[in-house]
Structures are given as C-alpha cells and as structure tokens.
C-alpha positions in Angstrom: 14.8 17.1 20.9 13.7 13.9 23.0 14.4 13.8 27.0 13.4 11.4 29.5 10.1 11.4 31.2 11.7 12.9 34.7 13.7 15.8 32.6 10.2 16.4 30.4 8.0 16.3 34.0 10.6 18.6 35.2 10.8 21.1 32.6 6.9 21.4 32.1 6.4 21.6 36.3 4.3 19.0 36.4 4.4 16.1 38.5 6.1 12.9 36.4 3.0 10.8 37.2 0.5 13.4 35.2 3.1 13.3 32.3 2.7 9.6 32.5 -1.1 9.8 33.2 -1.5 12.4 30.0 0.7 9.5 27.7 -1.9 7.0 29.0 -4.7 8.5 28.3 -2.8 10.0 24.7 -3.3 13.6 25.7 0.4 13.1 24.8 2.6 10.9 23.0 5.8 9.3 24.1 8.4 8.1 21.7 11.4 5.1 22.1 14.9 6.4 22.0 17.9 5.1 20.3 18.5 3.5 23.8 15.4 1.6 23.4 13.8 3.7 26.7 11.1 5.8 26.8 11.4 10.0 26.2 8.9 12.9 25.2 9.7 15.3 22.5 9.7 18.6 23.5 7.6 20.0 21.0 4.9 17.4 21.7 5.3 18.8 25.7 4.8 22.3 24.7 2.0 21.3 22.4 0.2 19.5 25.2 1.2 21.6 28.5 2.0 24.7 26.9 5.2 26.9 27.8 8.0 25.2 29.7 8.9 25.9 33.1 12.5 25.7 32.9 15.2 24.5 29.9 15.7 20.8 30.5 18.9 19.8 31.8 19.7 16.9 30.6 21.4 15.9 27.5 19.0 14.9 24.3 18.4 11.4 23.1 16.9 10.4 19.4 17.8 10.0 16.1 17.9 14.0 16.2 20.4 14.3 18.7 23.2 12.9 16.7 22.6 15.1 14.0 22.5 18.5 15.9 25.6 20.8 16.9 24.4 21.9 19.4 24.1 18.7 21.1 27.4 17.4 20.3 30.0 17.5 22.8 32.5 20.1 22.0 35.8 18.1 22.3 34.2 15.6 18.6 36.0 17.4 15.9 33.7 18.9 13.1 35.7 16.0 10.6 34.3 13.2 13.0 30.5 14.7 12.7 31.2 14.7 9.1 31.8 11.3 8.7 28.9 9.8 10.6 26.5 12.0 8.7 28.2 11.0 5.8 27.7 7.1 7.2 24.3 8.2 8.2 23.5 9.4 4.6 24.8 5.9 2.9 23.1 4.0 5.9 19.7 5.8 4.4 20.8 5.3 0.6 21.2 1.6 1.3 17.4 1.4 3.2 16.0 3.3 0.2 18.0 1.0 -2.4 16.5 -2.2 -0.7 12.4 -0.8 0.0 12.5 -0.4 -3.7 14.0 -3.2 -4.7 11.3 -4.8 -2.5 8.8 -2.6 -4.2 9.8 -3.7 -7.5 9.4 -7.1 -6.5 6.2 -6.4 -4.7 5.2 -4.9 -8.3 6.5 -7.8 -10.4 4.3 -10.2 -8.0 1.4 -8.2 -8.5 1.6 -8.6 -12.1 2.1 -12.3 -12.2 -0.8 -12.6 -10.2 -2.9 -10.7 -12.6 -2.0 -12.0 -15.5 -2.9 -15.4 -13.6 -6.5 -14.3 -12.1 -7.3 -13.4 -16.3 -5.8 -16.4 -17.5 -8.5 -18.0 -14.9 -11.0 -15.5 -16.0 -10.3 -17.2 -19.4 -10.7 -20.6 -18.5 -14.0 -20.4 -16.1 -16.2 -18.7 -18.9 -18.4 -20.2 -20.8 -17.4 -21.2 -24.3 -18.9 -19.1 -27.2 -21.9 -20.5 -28.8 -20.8 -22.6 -32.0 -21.9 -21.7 -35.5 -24.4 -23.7 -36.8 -23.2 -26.0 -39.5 -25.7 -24.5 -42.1 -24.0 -21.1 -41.7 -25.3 -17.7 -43.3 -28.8 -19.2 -43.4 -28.3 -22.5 -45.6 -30.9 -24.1 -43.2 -33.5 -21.4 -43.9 -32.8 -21.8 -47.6 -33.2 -25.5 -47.6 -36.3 -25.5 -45.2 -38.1 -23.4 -48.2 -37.1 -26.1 -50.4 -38.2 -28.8 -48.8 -41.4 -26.8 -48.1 -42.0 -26.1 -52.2 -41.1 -29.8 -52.5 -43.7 -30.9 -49.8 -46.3 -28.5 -51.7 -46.0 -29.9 -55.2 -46.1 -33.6 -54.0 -48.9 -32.7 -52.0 -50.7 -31.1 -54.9 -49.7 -34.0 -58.1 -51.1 -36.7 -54.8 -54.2 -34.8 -54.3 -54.8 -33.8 -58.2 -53.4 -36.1 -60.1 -54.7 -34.8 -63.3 -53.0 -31.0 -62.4 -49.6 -30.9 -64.3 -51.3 -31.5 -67.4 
C-alpha cells in the first residue's frame, strides 16, 4: 500500500524531513503514484525504520489500491469492481499482445541483420586459391619429360657416336 510522504513520516514517528533525508540518501525508496506525486510503500517504511508507530490514516494510492477491497469505498458495488478488473485484465492482455509483437519484430530484425553481417562475411574474404591449370600433377609429369628429353639431347650432342 502507497501513502504520501506526511502519512508515511507520520506513521513511522519520524520527522517528514528524515523520511525525505533517508530517500535522498536511498536508505529508502520513494515511488510515483497514479496521481503522478510522490508516496512510500509501506513495506519499504517498515523495512527501513522498522515497526510503525501508528496505522496510517490516510486513504492508499498505486496501482495496488484499485485492486484491494479493502480499500474500496463501500458504497462501489462488487459488479462495478468486477468490471474494472476485468478492464484492467484486457488493458494488460493488450500491453502483453503489443511487447511481443514488438519482440517478434525485434527478433525478425535481428535476423535480417545477421543474415546481412554473413553475406558481408562472404564478400570481404579472400577468394580461394585457383587450381592450377595442370591439375592432379600434369606439370610434374611433364617437367620429367622435358627433363628425360633435355638428358638424351644432351647426351646424342655430347656423344654423338652413343645410339649406335
């Protein structure tokens, strides 16, 4: 349950400038309202200054207010409560509905962007070493040849008389 500052100071019996002093310094922490002002939770206050002093007094603000019986004036029909939960509930269905719809666009962009950062990848390496146009060691074979080639010339210049 969320009450003011001056209810929270009140019902801890402490002076309402060392509540704001301990949020400050974030002994403890404050929270926004519906209302858009500032409150305390009251478990926070009990977990920072320990038991309470007196019940507060004044009516609870929050999102947890509107949700509680107890809190609910008792001339709003149970029907009434009923339906703003129920609003409350399709209000939430409708967030959830769009944060994954965001997620599964969120998902979809990742993947684009992935697919484009390989595609890159791709692109900027270096291009496999060609095959040489001998292949399978035709160059070696032919090198031998030319060798045995060399060597017999060599040998009818030099000796003329040696096929014979």
């Amino acid at each position: 349950m969320i009450v003011s500052i001056s209810e929270a100071a009140r019902a801890a019996g402490i002076n309402r400038r060392t509540l704001q002093r301990a949020i400050q310094t974030g002994r403890l922490s404050a929270t926004i309202d519906t209302a858009g002002g500032r409150g305390v939770d009251l478990a926070e206050l009990i977990r920072a200054f320990g038991p309470l002093k007196e019940a507060p007094q004044e009516t609870p603000r929050g999102p947890g207010a509107a949700m509680s019986h107890e809190t609910a004036p008792p001339h709003i029909p149970e029907t009434v409560l009923v339906a703003v939960l129920h609003e409350q509930l399709q209000q939430a269905q409708q967030e959830k509905n769009r944060l994954m719809s965001l997620l599964e666009t969120a998902q979809q962009v990742l993947q684009a962007e992935q697919q484009a950062r390989r595609e890159l990848e791709q692109k900027l390496l270096p291009a496999p070493p060609r095959p040489s146009s001998f292949g399978n060691g035709r160059l070696g074979v032919l090198l031998v040849l030319f060798a045995l080639a060399l060597a017999i010339a060599a040998a009818v210049f030099l000796h003329p008389d040696w096929p014979r």
